[in-house]
C-alpha angles and dihedrals in degrees: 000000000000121000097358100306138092125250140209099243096200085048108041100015119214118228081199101096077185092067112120112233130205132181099237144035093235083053101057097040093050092046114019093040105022094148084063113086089250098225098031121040090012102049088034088046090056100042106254125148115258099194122110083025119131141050095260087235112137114245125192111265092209092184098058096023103240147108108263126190120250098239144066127264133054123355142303076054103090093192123268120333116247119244080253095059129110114225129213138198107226133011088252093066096038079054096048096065085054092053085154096066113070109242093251092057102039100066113084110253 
């Protein structure tokens, strides 16, 4: 791991014999950088693709106030959901829990 990310070490090799070695990326990133959102800053981080991640369940954007789609790409996808948020399986029942914001508003544009 070099500035908070994990490498490839037959790709990029490390000089550290300290340096602690997992056999996977999710691996490393869950245990050698758990304070890292795994999927997110770690995987980013490490230069994974983040394309085709995500479960595609709609999660609250509490921030904007809207239902957001768990993956990575055009809206109505809000990026990838954190390990804290509550998915849900369609956008009804993501909206439902904002009953305050009209439907056409609560979907992330």
């Amino acid at each position: 791991m070099t500035n908070a990310k994990c490498e490839n070490d037959s790709v990029v090799p490390t000089d550290d014999l300290s340096t602690a070695m997992y056999d996977s990326i999710e691996t490393c990133c869950s245990e050698g950088l758990s304070w890292l959102s795994e999927t997110v800053a770690c995987f980013a981080g490490s230069g994974v693709d983040l394309t085709g991640l995500g479960t595609n369940k709609f999660y609250i954007d509490f921030a904007n106030q809207q239902c957001a789609k768990d993956c990575v790409g055009a809206a109505p996808c809000g990026g990838l959901a954190e390990q804290w948020n509550i998915l849900y399986g369609t956008e009804d029942e993501c909206c439902a829990q904002l009953s305050w914001i009209p439907k056409k508003a609560c979907i992330k544009a």
